[in-house]
C-alpha positions, -999 to 999 in steps of 0.1 A, spaced: 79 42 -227 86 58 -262 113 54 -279 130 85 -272 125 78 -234 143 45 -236 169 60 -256 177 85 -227 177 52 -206 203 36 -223 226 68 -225 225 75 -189 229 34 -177 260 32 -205 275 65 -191 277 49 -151 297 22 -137 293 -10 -143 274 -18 -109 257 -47 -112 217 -46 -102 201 -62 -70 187 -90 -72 149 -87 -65 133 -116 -41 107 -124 -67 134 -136 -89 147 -167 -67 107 -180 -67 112 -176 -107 145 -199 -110 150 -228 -86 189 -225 -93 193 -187 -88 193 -194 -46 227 -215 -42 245 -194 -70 241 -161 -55 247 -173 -18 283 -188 -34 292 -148 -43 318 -131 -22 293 -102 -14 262 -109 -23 235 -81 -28 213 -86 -9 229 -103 14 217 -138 31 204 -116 59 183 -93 44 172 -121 14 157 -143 51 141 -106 54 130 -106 25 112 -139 22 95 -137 52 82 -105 51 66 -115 19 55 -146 33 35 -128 62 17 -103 43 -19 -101 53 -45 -106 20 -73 -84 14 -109 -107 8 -138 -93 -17 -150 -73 12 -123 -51 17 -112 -72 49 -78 -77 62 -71 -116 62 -42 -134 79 -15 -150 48 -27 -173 30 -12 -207 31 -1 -211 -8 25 -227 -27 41 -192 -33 42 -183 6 54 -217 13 82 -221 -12 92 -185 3 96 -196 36 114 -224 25 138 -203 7 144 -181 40 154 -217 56 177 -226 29 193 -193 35 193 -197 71 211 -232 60 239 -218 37 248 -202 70 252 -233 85 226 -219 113 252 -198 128 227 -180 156 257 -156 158 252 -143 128 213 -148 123 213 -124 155 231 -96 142 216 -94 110 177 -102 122 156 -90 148 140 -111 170 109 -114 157 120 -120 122 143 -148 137 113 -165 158 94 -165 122 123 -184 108 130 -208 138 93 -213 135 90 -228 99 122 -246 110 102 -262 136 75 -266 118 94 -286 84 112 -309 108 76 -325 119 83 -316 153 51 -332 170 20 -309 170 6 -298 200 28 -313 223 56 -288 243 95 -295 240 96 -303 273 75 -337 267 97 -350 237 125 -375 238 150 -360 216 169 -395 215 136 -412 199 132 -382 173 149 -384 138 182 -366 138 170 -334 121 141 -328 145 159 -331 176 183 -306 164 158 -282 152 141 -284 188 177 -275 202 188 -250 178 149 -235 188 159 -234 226 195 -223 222 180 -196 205 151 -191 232 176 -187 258 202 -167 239 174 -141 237 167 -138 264 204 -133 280 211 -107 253 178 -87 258 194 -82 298 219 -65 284 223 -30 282 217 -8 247 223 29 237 190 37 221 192 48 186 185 88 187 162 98 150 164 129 138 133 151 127 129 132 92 128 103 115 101 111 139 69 101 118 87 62 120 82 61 155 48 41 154 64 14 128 95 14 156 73 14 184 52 -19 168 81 -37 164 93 -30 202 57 -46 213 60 -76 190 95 -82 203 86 -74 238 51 -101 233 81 -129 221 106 -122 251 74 -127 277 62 -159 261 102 -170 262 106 -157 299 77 -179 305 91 -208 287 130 -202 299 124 -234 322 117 -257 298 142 -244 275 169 -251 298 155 -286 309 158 -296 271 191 -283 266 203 -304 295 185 -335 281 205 -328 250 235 -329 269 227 -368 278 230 -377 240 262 -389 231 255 -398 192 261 -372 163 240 -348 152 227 -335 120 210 -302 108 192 -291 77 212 -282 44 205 -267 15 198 -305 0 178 -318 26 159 -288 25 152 -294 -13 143 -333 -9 117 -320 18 100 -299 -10 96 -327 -34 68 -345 -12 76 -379 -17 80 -407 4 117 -417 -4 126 -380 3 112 -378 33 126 -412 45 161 -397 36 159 -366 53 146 -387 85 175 -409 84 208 -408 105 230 -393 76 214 -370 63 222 -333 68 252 -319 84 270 -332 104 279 -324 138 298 -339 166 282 -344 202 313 -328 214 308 -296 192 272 -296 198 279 -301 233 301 -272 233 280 -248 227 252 -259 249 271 -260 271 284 -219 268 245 -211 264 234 -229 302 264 -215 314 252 -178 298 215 -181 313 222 -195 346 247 -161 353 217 -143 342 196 -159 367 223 -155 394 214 -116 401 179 -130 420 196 -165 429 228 -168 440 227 -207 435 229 -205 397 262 -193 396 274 -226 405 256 -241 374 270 -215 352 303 -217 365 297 -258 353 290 -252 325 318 -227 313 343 -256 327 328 -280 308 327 -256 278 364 -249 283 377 -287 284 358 -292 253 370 -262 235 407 -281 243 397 -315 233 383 -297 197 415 -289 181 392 -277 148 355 -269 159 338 -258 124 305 -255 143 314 -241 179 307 -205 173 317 -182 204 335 -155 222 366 -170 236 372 -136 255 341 -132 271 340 -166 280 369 -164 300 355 -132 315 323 -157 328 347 -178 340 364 -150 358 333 -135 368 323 -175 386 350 -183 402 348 -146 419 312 -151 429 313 -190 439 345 -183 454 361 -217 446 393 -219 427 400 -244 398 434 -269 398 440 -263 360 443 -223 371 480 -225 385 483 -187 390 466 -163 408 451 -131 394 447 -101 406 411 -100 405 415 -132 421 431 -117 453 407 -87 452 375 -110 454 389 -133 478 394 -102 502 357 -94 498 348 -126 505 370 -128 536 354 -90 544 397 -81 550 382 -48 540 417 -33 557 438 -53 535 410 -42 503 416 -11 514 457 -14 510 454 -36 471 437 -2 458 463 19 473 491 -4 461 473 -11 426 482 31 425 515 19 415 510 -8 399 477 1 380 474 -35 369 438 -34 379 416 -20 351 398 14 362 362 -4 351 368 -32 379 376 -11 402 346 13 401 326 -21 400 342 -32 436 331 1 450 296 -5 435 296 -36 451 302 -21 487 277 8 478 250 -18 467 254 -34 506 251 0 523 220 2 509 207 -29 515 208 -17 550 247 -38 556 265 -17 588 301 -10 591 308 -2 553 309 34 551 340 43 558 354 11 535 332 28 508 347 59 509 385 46 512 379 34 483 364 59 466 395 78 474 417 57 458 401 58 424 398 93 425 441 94 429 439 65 405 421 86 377 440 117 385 470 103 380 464 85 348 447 126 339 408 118 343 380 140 354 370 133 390 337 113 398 310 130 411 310 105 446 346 120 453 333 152 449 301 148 469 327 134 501 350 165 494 316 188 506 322 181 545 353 156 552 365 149 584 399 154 596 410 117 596 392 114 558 417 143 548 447 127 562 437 93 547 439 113 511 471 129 520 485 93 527 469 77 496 486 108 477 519 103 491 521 62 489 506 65 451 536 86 433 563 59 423 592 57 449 620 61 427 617 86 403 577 95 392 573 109 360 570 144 355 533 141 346 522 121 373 542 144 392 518 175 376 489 154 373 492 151 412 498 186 417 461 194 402 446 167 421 461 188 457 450 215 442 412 200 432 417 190 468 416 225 485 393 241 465 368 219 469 370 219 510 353 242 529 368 247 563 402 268 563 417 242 591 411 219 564 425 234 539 456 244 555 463 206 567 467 200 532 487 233 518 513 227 548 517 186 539 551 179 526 537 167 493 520 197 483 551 212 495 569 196 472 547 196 442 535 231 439 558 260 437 559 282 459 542 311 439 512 286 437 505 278 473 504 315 479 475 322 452 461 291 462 455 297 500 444 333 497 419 325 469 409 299 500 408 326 526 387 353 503 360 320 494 355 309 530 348 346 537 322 345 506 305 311 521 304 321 554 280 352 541 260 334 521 251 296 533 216 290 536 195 258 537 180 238 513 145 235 519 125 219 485 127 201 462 130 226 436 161 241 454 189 217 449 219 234 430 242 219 405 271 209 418 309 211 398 309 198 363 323 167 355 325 141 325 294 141 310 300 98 309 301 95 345 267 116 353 251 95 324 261 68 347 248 84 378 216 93 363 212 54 348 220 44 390 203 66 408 164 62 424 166 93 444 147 124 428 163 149 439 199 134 428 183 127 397 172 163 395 208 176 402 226 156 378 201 168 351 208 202 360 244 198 356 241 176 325 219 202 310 247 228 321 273 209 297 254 200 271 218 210 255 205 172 243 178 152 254 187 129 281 161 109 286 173 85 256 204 78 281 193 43 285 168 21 259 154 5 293 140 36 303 109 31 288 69 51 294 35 39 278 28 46 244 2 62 258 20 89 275 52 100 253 34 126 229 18 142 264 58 140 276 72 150 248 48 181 238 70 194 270 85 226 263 113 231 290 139 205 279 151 196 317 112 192 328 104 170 303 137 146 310 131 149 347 90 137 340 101 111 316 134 97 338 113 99 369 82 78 352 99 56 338 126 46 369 93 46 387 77 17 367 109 -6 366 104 -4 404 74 -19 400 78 -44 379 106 -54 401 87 -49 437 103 -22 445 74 0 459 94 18 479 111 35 453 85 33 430 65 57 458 95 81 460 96 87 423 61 87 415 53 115 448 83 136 433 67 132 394 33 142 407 45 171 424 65 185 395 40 179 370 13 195 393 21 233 386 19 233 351 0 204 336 -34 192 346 -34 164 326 1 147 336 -12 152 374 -38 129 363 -20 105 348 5 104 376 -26 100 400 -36 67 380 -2 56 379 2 57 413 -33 41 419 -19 13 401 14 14 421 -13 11 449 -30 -15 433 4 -41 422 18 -30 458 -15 -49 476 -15 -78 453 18 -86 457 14 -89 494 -19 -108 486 4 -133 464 27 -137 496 4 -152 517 -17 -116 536 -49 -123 535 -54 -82 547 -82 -69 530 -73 -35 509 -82 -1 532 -115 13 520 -99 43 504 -77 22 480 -112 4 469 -130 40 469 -99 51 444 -102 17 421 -140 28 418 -132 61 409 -107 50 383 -135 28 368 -159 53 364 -136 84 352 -145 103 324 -119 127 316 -119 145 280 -92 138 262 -71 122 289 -48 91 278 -52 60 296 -33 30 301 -58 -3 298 -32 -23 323 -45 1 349 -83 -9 345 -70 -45 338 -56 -43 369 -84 -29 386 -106 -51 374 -88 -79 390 -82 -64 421 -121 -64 427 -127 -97 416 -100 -111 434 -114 -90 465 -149 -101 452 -162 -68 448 -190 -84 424 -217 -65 438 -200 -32 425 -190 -48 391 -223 -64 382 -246 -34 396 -228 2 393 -200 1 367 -217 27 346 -226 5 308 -204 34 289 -174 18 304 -183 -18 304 -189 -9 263 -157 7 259 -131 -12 279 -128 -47 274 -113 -59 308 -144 -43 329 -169 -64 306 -149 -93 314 -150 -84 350 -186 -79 349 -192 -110 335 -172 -134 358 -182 -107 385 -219 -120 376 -215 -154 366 -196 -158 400 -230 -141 418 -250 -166 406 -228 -199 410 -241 -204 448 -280 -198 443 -302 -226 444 -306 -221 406 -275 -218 384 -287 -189 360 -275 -193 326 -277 -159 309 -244 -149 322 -229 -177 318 -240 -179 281 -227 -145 275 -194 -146 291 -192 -180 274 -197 -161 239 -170 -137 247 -149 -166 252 -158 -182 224 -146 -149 198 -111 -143 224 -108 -180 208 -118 -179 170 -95 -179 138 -111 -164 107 -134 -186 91 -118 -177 55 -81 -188 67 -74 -229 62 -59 -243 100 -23 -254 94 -21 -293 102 16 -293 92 32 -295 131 37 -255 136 45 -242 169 46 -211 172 52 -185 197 32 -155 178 -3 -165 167 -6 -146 137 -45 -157 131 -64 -147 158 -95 -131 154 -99 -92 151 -138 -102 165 -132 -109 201 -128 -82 230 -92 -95 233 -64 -115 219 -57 -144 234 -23 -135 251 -41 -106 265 -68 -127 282 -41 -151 296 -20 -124 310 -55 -113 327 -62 -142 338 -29 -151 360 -36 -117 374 -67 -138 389 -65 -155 426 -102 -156 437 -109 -194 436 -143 -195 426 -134 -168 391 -108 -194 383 -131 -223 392 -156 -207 368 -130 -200 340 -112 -236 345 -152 -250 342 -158 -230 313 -131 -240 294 -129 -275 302 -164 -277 288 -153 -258 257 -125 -283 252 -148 -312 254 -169 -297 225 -138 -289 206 -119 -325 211 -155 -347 207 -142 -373 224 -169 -386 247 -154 -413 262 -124 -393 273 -137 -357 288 -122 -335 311 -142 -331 339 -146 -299 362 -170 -282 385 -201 -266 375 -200 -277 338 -238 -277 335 -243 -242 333 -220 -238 297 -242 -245 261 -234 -281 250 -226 -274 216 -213 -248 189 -230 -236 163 -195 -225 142 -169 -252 158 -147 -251 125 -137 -217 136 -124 -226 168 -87 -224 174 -84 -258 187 -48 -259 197 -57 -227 212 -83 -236 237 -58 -270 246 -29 -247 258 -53 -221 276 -71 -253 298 -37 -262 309 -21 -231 317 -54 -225 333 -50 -251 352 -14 -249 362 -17 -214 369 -46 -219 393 -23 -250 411 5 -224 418 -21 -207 437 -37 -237 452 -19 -264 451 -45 -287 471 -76 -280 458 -90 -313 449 -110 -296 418 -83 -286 403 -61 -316 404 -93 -337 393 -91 -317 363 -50 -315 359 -54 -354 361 -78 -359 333 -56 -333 314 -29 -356 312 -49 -383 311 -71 -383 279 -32 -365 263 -22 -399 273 8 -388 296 -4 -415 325 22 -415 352 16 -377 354 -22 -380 353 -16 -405 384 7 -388 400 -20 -360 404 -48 -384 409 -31 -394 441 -24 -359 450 -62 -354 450 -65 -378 472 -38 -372 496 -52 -334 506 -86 -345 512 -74 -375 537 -47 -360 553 -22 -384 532 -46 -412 532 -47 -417 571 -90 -407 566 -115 -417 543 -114 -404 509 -150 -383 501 -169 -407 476 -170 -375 454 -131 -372 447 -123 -408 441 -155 -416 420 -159 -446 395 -147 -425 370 -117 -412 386 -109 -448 399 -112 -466 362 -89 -437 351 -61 -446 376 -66 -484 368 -61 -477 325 -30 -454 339 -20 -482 359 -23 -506 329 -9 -484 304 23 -487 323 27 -521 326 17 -521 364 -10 -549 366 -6 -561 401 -17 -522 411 -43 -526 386 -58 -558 406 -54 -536 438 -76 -504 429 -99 -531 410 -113 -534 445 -117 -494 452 -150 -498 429 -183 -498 443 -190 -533 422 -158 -553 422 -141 -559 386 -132 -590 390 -129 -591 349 -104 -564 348 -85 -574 379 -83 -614 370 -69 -600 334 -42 -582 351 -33 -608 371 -29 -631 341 -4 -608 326 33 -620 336 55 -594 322 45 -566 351 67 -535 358 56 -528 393 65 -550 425 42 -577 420 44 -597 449 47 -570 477 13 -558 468 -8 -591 481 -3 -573 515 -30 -545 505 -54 -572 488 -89 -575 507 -107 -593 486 -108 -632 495 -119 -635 456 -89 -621 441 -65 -635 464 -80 -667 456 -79 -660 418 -40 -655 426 -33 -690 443 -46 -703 415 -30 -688 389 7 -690 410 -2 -729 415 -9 -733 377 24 -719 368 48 -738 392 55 -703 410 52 -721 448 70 -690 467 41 -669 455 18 -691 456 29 -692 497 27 -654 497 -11 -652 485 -18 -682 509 -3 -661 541 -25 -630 531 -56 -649 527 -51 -664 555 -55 -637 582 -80 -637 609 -95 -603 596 -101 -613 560 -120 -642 578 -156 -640 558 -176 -651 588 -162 -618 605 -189 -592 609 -187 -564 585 -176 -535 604 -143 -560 607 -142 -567 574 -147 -529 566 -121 -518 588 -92 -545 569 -108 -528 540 -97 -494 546 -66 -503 564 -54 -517 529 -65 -489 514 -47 -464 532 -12 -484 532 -17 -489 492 -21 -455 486 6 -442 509 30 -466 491 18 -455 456 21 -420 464 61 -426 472 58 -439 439 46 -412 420 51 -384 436 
């Protein structure tokens, strides 16, 4: 810069305000100090909010390697001293999750919960589920907590309705940055929907704790960054941090279960009793905390949960001396004293103590039954409706559109009924003068809107009307009645399309927003869009931000040109696919049929789309029968249409991989394999990565029975495997504890990521593909762990390559959650498929979680022998398996069961069992276990010892069981066989009450 230049410079900066510069992020990595002084400012620019931003965003920033390639961020002292400067932040704001909410999106906030995670040494590889937060240090259990509050707050918040933002031309190229972060944030919410169980079970495990808590602080935070041993002892230990109370802590736990389980309650009625719980047991704490500096929640709308509890539970609390209002209402729905429902609204008229929000909820309510087929409600529904229409026209709202709609052909008694509501709604005494006029226009509405004179003149010659309208009025008013009916009478006709429906009277463009957001019938959609369109020219279809289409499809949707076409395509898509992802086919028929005939006439292109979608409509309709237990195979012309879909080639047509994802599933899991592994043309298997993977398994599969086990297949699909599972070779494996939700290194080499190919997977119910995919992976864990005493074992495990030639870039972590949730996912399915519980067993057993890897070791057992009353197959219970169930057996302390399945062996182990025996601190029953002892050795061994230790009572007991007839050695063998497996089966009944 010359010196002129920075002359100019200095003029114009001395000739502004004195407005102080931001802060730039770069400068907090420059001075350790800068951090706590800026947070201490009144308003600090940037705030803490965006500075956690900031860091992060930094932090994540892919490199660039000498050949131009895009690596994942590096693991360096810079990125990690700026993710610890996000959690100090994070800290400084006492990890308020209220605030970190509204100032981060979600995926920025699962980055920072993250590296909280990951800092407080939360055990690697193991989920929260498995850990005892009593046994972890003080900072780690909270961290796990603070994680799960925050899993399950999402989750609640993300139900909740938004108004989608609405950009304006300059914003429109933005919408692929916008439209990235809506996937990312919609790939966190699945993996937390997945996860919501376990969340909730470690939240109530928190609740059992009764000692203080403590969370990370700026300090601790520091100490933890100076690698030493005595700072990391400190920040382990029970004081460090800040403090807070069980009760607090409680508290707010407390508020969140009670918050997820009224979630829950729309699909299970049950969980309202566990919300309505938790909210008490939020409320007594919130009155035992006189001063709660860490309870941080809505007061208000926790008293409308509570509200909203005792209504649906219908049980009434002592400490609630007074009854409410809503109170009475919901007990008269509860009671179905519709009649006496009917007379509160009419009353509440008067007294308008009822809000008008609640009362158009109750009428939802009764709607909601009529269509779920409930008889007998029609007439309560549109009582009802007639007493919020007087309710909003006295207090000088516009009519609802339902009022209107029963105003088109009302019977005599539902005019009368109004006249009465009318009448008994004005005050008694002396009604204002505007309710008085306000009641006027509503008579007036009234006539108008009715058709037949007799009607009409039912209501012009009641005494109210009489009363309210001057004379002069009623006159204009009945012959502009007379010269309409005339006028209608000429010209009524039919409605006979689709395309034919007219607008009806305009209302508040609110309440058809809230029509349009109810309804799932196309032509009411169509008619409301008319009449929208008629108030107001604005796209519509950004009503609700739940309406949502593919990516794929909006520029084809949007390049519309008639404004009311285009919201009807996009509403009627997009209602269409909620109804599928909730099972509603029905509806998802109804809008798709009326979509595909609308988009028919003028665009080619969206009639194919529609076509596909409704092939997959098809397609998720069949399956989810399938998952319910029909075992009807699909009609030929479904699979005829799937076969078509594979092998489409349409220029320039957009398509939606989920479709030929799920296609590809729907012929394996109808084992179509001859079609996938024979006439999928190679163009597609190439170009879409879901029908290679089909082709492979498809082919593999063919193979498995043969009397030779080809390996080509096998090798390749194990390849493409191999990639879906890789990390870059030039990115270092953290080893610090992370567990994250977002994989951020994955691979760009393999056909898919890895949450892709999961998702595929449990769209996967032919046994012998997951057989195959449980086999392959089980052997790919077993190369990665190389740990040859403890493998995994599975079916067909000699057709995978024994080795691999580039292990170090194997996602190990990776490969251990996809062999359980493998494996778990196929025992949804299946739950007594002695394969798969072989392999869930040695799961848990070589992770060293032994009662679980017995409990399912027994359950393998128990399906194959009808609960142990027949032999078990040599080929389930094998010496492995049995040497597995005696270490889990020992592990625990159980050595008298030990001595027992000792004798399950082909050879006897008299070494192992005699060892057990000898061991006198033993945390199973001991004693009542001779009973299932056949072996005169053992028992023997057992006198002995009891006799050398003075124990004469047990000493008797291993005397009486040697000493039955059928133990007798000089018996012949099929005797001695038989007391064999008649111990057998009692010892593994009474071990399976145990464990299961």
């Amino acid at each position: 810069m010359s010196a002129e230049a920075a002359d100019r410079v200095a003029a114009v900066a001395s000739s502004r305000p004195g407005t102080p510069l931001q802060t730039s992020w770069f400068e907090f990595l420059l001075d350790g100090t800068l951090l706590e002084s800026h947070l201490q400012k009144s308003n600090p620019d940037p705030t803490p909010a965006q500075l956690i931003i900031q860091f992060l965003e930094q932090a994540s920033k892919p490199s660039v390697n000498e050949q131009n390639q895009v690596q994942p961020p590096a693991d360096n002292r810079r990125n990690r001293t700026l993710k610890l400067l996000a959690l100090k932040v994070a800290a400084h704001m006492r990890w308020d999750l209220d605030v970190l909410e509204k100032g981060l999106t979600i995926p920025v906030l699962n980055m920072l919960l993250n590296e909280l995670l990951c800092v407080s040494k939360v055990p690697p590889g193991v989920k929260h589920i498995d850990l005892d937060l009593s046994t972890l240090p003080p900072t780690t259990a909270m961290a796990v907590i603070i994680y799960n509050r925050w899993a399950i707050r999402t989750i609640v918040l993300s139900s909740f309705p938004e108004k989608q933002a609405k950009p304006g031309p300059h914003q429109m190229n933005m919408l692929s940055i916008v439209q990235q972060e809506k996937e990312m944030t919609e790939n966190i919410l699945t993996v937390l929907k997945e996860q919501a169980t376990d969340s909730i079970s470690v939240l109530e495990g928190s609740l059992q704790l009764k000692k203080n808590f403590y969370v990370h602080t700026l300090r601790t935070l520091d100490l933890l960054a100076a690698d030493g041993t005595t700072a990391n002892g400190e920040t382990e230990s029970s004081t460090a941090g800040l403090r807070i109370s069980a009760d607090e802590l409680h508290c707010q736990v407390h508020y969140d279960l009670g918050a997820i389980f009224f979630q829950q309650g729309c699909t299970d009625q049950l969980t309202y009793g566990k919300a309505r719980e938790h909210f008490r047991q939020t409320r007594d704490l919130l009155q035992k905390l006189d001063a709660a500096l860490h309870v941080h929640l809505d007061e208000k709308r926790l008293a409308g949960y509570w509200n909203a509890c005792r209504a649906l539970t219908g049980t009434s609390d002592p400490s609630d001396s007074q009854t409410t209002p809503y109170s009475q209402i919901n007990s008269l729905i509860r009671t179905r004293n519709h009649q006496a429902l009917v007379e509160a609204f009419v009353k509440d008229n008067v007294s308008r103590s009822l809000p008008n929000h609640f009362r158009q909820s109750v009428l939802r309510e009764f709607l909601h039954k009529v269509q779920q087929g409930e008889r007998g409600l029609d007439e309560v529904c549109n009582k009802l409706c007639v007493c919020n229409a007087v309710r909003n026209a006295l207090e000088g709202e516009v009519l609802g559109v339902r009022f209107q709609q029963l105003l088109l052909k009302p019977s005599k008694r539902m005019v009368d009924f109004i006249l009465e509501v009318c009448t008994r709604s004005l005050e008694k005494d002396r009604p204002s003068e505007i309710s008085r006029r306000n009641m006027a226009n509503f008579m007036k509405t009234v006539c108008e809107s009715l058709e037949e004179l007799s009607l009409v003149f039912v209501v012009s010659s009641h005494k109210l009307f009489m009363e309210l309208l001057r004379e002069e009025e009623r006159k204009v008013l009945v012959e502009q009645m007379r010269k309409r009916s005339a006028t209608i009478n000429l010209s009524a006709k039919p409605l006979p399309s689709f395309y034919d429906i007219p607008a009806s009277a305009s209302v508040n463009i609110g309440q058809l927003e809230q029509q349009l957001i109810l309804s799932l019938e196309p032509r009411r959609i169509r008619q409301i869009l008319i009449e929208l369109h008629g108030l107001a020219e604005r796209p519509f279809w950004r009503v609700n931000s739940k309406w949502e289409v593919p990516s794929d499809y909006i520029n084809v949707i949007l390049s519309i040109k008639d404004n009311l076409t285009k919201d009807l395509v996009y509403i009627l898509m997009a209602k269409g696919l909620h109804c599928i992802l909730i099972k509603d086919f029905m509806h998802a028929r109804q809008l798709f049929t009326a979509c595909l005939e609308l988009v028919t006439e003028f665009s080619p292109k969206l009639r194919q789309v529609m076509l596909n979608e409704m092939l997959l409509l098809e397609v998720c309709a069949h399956e989810s029968m399938a998952a319910e237990g029909s075992r009807e195979r699909p009609p030929p012309d479904l699979v005829s249409r799937v076969r078509g879909y594979l092998e489409m080639r349409i220029h320039d047509l957009p398509l939606r991989q989920v479709v030929g994802e799920e296609c590809v599933a729907f012929m394996l899991n109808w084992r179509e394999n001859d079609y996938l592994t024979l006439q999928v043309p190679q163009s597609l298997v190439m170009n879409n990565p879901y029908i290679k993977l089909g082709q492979l398994l498809a082919s593999t599969c063919k193979e498995l029975p043969g009397p030779k086990e080809s390996r080509r297949t096998a090798k390749e699909l194990w390849d493409v495997v191999v990639q879906i599972c890789s990390v870059s070779v030039q990115h270092k494996r953290n080893n610090d504890g992370r567990v994250g939700l977002i994989k951020h290194r994955e691979s760009t080499m393999g056909i898919l990521q890895r949450s892709k190919f999961i998702t595929f997977i449990k769209k996967l119910r032919e046994p012998l593909v997951l057989t195959t995919l449980i086999s392959l992976f089980v052997r790919f864990h077993s190369i990665v762990r190389d740990d040859i005493v403890n493998e995994v074992t599975a079916e067909h495990l000699s057709i995978w390559p024994s080795s691999l030639t580039n292990i170090q870039a194997v996602d190990v972590e990776a490969v251990a959650v996809t062999v359980k949730e493998l494996v778990s996912y196929a025992l949804t399915l299946n739950p007594n498929n002695q394969s798969w519980l072989i392999t869930q067993a040695d799961i848990y057993f070589v992770t060293n979680q032994y009662s679980a890897a017995l409990h399912f070791y027994l359950q393998a057992g128990a399906v194959c022998s009808d609960f142990f009353t027949k032999a078990i197959p040599p080929d389930v219970y094998t010496d492995q398996v049995l040497k597995r169930m005696i270490k889990c057996c020992s592990m625990m302390n159980c050595h008298t069961q030990v001595a027992v399945l000792c004798q399950f062996l082909r050879e006897v182990d008299y070494m192992t069992a005699f060892k057990a025996l000898q061991e006198q601190n033993s945390h199973d029953a001991m004693d009542s276990f001779y009973d299932y002892i056949w072996d005169v050795t053992i028992l023997e061994y057992l006198t002995h010892i009891h006799h050398k230790r003075g124990e004469s009572e047990k000493r008797q007991m291993a005397i009486k069981a040697i000493g039955q007839t059928e133990l007798n050695a000089s018996n012949p063998e099929e005797v001695l066989q038989l007391a064999a497996q008649k111990r057998k089966k009692k010892f593994l009944q009474a071990m399976a009450k145990l464990y299961f």
